[in-house]
C-alpha positions in Angstrom: 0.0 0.0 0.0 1.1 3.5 -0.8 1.0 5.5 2.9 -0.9 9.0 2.2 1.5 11.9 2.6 1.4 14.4 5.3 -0.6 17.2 4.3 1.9 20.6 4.7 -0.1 22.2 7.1 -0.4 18.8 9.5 1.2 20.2 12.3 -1.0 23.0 12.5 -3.8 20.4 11.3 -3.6 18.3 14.0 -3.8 21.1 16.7 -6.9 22.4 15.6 -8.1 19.5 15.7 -7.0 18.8 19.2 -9.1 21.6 19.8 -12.0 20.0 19.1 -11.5 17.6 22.3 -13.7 14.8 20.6 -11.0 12.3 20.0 -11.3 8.7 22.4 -14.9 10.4 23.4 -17.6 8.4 23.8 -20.4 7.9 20.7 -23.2 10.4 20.8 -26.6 9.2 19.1 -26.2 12.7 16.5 -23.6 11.4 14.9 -24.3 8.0 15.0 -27.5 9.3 13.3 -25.9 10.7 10.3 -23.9 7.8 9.9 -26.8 5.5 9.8 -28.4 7.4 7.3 -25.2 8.3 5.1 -24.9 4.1 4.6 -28.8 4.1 3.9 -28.7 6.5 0.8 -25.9 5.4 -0.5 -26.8 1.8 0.3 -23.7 0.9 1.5 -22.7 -1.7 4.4 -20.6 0.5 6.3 -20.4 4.5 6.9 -17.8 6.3 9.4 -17.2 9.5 10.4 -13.5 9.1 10.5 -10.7 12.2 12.2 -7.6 11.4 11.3 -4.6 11.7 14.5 -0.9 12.0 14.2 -0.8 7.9 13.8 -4.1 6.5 13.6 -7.5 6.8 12.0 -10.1 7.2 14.8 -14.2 6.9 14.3 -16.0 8.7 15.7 -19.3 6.8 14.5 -18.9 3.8 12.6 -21.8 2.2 11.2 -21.7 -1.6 10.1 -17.9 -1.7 11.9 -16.8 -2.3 15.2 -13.6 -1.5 15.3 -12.7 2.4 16.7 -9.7 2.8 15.4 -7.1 1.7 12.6 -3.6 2.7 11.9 -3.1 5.6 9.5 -0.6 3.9 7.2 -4.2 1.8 6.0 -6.6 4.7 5.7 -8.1 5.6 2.6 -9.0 9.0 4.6 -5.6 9.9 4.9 -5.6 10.5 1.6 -9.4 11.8 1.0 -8.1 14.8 3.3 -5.8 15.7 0.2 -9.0 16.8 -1.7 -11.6 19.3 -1.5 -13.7 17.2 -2.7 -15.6 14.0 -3.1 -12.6 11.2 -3.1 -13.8 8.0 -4.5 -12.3 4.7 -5.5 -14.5 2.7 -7.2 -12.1 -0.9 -6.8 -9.4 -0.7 -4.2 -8.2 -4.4 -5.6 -7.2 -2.9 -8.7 -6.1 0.4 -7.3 -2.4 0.7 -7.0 -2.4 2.6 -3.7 -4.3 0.4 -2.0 -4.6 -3.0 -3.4 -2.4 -5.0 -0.8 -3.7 -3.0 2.2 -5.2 -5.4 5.0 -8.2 -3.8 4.8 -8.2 -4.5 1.9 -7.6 -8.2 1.3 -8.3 -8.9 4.9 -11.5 -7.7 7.1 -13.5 -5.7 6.4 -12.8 -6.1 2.7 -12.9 -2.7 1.1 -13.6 -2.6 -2.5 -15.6 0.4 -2.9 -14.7 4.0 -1.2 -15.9 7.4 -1.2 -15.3 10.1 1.4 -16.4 13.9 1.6 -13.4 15.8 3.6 -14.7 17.4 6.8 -13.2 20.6 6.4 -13.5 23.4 9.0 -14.2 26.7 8.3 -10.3 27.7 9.0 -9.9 25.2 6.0 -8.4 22.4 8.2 -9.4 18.7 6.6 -10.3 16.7 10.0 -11.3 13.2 9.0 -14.2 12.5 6.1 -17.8 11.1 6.1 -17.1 8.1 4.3 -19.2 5.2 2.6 -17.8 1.5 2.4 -18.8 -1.3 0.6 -17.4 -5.2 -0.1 -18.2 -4.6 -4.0 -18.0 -2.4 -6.4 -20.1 0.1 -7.3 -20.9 3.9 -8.0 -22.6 6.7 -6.4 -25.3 8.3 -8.1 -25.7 12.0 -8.3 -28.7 12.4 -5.6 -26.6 10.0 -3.2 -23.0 12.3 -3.8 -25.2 14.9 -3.0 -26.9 14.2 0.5 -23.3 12.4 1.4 -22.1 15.7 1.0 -24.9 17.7 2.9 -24.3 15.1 5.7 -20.3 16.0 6.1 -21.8 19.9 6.5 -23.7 18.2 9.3 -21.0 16.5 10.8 -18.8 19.7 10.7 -21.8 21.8 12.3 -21.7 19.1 14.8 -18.2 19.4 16.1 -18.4 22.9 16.4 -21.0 22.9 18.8 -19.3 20.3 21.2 -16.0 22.2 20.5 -18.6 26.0 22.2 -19.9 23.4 24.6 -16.6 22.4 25.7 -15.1 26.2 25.6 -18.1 27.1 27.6 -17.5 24.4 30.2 -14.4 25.7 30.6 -14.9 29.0 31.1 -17.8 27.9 33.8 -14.8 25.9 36.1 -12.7 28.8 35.6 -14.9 30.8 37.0 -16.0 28.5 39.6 -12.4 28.7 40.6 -12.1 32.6 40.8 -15.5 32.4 43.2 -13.4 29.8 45.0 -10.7 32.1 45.5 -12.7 34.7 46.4 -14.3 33.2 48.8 -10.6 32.3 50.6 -9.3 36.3 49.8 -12.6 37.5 51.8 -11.4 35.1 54.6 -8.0 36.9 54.7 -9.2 40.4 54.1 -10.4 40.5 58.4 -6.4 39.6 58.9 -4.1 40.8 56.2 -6.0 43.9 55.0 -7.9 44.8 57.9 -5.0 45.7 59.9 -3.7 48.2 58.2 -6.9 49.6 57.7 -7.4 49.5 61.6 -3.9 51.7 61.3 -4.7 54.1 59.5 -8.4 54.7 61.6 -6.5 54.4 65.0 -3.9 56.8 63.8 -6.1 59.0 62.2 -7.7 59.1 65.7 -4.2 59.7 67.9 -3.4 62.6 65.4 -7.3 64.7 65.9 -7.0 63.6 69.9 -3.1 65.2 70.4 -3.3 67.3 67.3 -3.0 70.8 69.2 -0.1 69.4 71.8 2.2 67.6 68.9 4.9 68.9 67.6 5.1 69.3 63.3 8.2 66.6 63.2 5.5 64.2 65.4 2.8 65.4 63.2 4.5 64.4 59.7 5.5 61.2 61.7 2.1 60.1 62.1 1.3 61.3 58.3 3.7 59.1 57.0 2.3 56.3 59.1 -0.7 56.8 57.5 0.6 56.9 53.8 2.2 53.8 54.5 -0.7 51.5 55.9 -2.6 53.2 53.0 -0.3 52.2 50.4 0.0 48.5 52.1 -3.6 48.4 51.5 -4.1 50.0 47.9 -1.5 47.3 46.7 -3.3 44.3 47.8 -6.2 45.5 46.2 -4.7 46.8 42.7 -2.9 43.6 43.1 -6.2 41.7 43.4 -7.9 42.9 41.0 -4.9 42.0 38.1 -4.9 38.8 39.6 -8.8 38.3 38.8 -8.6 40.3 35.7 -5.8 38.3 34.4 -8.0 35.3 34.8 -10.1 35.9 32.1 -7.6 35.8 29.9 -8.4 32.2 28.8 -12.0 33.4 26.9 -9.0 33.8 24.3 -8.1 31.5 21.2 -5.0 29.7 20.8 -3.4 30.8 18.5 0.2 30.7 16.5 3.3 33.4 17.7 6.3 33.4 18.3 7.7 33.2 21.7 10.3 36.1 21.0 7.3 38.8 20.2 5.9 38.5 23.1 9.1 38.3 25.4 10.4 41.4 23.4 7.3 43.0 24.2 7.7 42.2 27.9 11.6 43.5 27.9 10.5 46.7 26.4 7.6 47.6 29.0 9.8 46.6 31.8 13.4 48.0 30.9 12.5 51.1 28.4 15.8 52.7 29.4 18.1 49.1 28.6 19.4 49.3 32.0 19.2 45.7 33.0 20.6 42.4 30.7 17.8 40.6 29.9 19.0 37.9 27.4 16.6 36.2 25.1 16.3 33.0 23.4 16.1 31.8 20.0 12.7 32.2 18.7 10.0 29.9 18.5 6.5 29.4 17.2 4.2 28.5 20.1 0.4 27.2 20.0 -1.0 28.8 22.8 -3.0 31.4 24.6 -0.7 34.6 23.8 -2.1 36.6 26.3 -1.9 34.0 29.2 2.1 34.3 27.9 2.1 37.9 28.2 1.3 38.0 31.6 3.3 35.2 32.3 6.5 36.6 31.5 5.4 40.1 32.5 5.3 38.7 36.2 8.1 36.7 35.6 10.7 39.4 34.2 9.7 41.9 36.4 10.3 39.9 39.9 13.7 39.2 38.3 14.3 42.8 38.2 12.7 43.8 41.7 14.4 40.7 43.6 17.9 41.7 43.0 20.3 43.0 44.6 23.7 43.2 42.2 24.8 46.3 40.6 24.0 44.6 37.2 20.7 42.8 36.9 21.2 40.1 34.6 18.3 37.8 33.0 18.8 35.1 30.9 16.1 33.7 29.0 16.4 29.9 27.6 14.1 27.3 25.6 15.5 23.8 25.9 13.0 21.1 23.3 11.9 17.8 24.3 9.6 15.5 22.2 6.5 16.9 23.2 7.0 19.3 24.8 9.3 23.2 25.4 11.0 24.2 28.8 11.7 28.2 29.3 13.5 28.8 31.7 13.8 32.1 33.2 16.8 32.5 35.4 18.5 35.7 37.3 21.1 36.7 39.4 19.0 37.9 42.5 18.8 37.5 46.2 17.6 34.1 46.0 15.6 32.4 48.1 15.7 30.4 51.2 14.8 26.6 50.6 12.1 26.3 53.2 10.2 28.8 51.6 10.3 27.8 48.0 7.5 24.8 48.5 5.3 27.5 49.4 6.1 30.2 46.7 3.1 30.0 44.9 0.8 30.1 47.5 -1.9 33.0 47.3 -0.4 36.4 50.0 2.6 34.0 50.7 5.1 37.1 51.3 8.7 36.5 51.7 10.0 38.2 54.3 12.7 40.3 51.6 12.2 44.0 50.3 12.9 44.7 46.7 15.5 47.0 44.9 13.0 49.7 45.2 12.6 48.9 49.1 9.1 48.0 48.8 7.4 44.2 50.0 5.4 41.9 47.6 1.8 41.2 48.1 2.0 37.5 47.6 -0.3 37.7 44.9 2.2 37.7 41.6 3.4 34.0 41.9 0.2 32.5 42.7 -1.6 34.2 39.5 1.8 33.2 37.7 0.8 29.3 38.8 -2.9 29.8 37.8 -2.2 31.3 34.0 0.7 28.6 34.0 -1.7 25.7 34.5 -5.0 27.3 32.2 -2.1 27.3 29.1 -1.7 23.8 29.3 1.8 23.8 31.7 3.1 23.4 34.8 5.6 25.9 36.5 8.5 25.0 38.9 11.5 27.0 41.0 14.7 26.4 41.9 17.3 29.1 44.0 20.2 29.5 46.2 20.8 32.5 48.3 22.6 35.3 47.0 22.9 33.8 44.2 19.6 33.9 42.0 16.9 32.0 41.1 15.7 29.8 38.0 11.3 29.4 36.9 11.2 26.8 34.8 8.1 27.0 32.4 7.1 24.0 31.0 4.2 23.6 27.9 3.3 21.4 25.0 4.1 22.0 21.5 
């Protein structure tokens, strides 16, 4: 048998059609449906609604067949995909690219093909709506017809389930921010109460002792109060980007290259080029841009805040594995101690270390870090010594 060829797009191919999230899913009687009535009109024994993956063909309703799945070096679809078209073969025995194929001489005996490509509306070919049949034969026009109003069916099909599933997402993520929500209102009593309860009781002190205090006491108690209030304005600007941010994921995926958006990042966070911030070499990514964005934004600017040498120096790296790429973002800053790096992540986990521009963190950065981090499909982990710097290493599929 002569194995379809890749179609030039099939990298990109296959990820859309990842998207979908039907593949191994169990049947659902609206396809099954079409399928039975495709093989009806055309009178044919079997009918399949077939998606083709990186090594296999995979049904997603087969009528008259009980198998789910055969290898892609057999399938007639891989090579139906190729066309825009109907894609018939009217006697696989006496067709050269598929004569000795086992399904061919061997179960379940394909002599007769044709397959409509289900092609999406980006122009992706996904699998076919294919008819099958043990003998010869031809399709009329009325029958080619209805076989292709039954792949439009198909496709119209898939894109619901692929809203469904983008809705169902969006539900859990927001089940999660209520979640979270629920825990910040448990901390507000302790971590932003207090230095609310500052700034009233000093606001208090300086009306009750105004007339006996001197003006150096007087500014002294101002500056008090200008403190606690800026403690408090950052948790709740910080807050809010944290829940902002995690809408980011109504977003597509989408193709860019990793470099755009880490140049972007470099350029809003060291206008005046007066820290090293070293990049990688660049790489198309599939991914939710904007989820990277804010990634790196937090990322890049903790390496600048956390560190303590006259020269801040970043170094930006992408090492490639099979399946998946690594970044790994590393710097030459304070550090941080080991029993407090388990913890890092945690939401107002605050490190008990003042930045280069002597202000604390609010603990929310690396926490909404870890949450964009795991809605883009990764998984984040840290690694530091003291006084020496510290290493994130982002880790995502291809």
């Amino acid at each position: 048998m002569i194995e379809a060829k890749l179609p030039l797009n099939e990298a990109r191919r296959l990820r859309i059609l990842e998207e979908y999230q039907i593949l191994d899913t169990e049947s659902e009687a609206d396809f099954d449906e079409i399928t039975k009535l495709a093989s009806e009109i055309c009178e044919s024994e079997i009918s399949q609604i077939t998606l083709i993956d990186a090594d296999r063909q995979w049904f997603k309703s087969s009528h008259g067949l009980a198998s789910q799945q055969t290898p892609r070096a057999y399938s007639i679809c891989a090579h139906a995909i190729h066309n825009n078209e109907l894609f018939v073969v009217e006697d696989a025995r006496k067709d050269q690219r598929f004569h000795d194929s086992p399904l061919v001489t061997g179960d379940p005996n394909i002599v007769f093909y044709a397959g409509v490509p289900l092609i999406n509306k980006e122009g992706y070919a996904l699998g076919t709506l294919c008819v099958i049949d043990s003998k010869t034969k031809k399709l009329n026009p009325f029958q080619e017809k209805a076989l292709k109003t039954l792949s439009h069916q198909v496709l119209k099909l898939m894109e619901l389930r692929k809203l469904n599933y983008k809705l169902k997402v969006k539900n859990d993520i927001l089940k999660e921010s209520y979640s979270e929500l629920e825990r910040f209102a448990q901390v507000v009593s302790h971590d932003i109460k207090s230095p609310l309860n500052n700034i009233l009781g000093l606001a208090e002190m300086l009306k009750d002792e105004h007339c006996q205090v001197t003006n150096t006491e007087a500014n002294l108690y101002i500056d008090l109060i200008k403190e606690s209030s800026e403690k408090l304005k950052d948790y709740i600007d910080a807050t809010l980007r944290a829940y902002k941010n995690g809408t980011l994921i109504s977003d597509e995926k989408e193709f860019f290259y990793l470099n755009t958006v880490l140049k972007g990042c470099s350029q809003m966070l060291n206008p005046m080029g007066e820290y090293e911030i070293n990049l990688p070499e660049n790489y198309e990514i599939f991914n939710y841009k904007t989820l990277f964005e804010q990634i790196f934004l937090n990322l890049i600017s903790n390496a600048i805040k956390y560190n303590d040498k006259p020269k801040v120096v970043i170094d930006i790296s992408v090492l490639t594995e099979e399946d998946y790429y690594t970044v790994v973002v590393k710097d030459n800053g304070i550090g941080i101690a080991e029993d407090q790096l388990e913890n890092i992540f945690g939401m107002f986990v605050i490190l008990d270390k003042v930045d280069r521009f002597n202000s604390k963190g609010t603990g929310i950065g690396l926490s909404t870090v870890k949450s964009l981090v795991e809605r883009s499909d990764g998984s984040i982990t840290v690694k530091s010594t003291l006084g020496v710097g510290t290493k994130f290493i982002f880790k995502f599929r291809k």
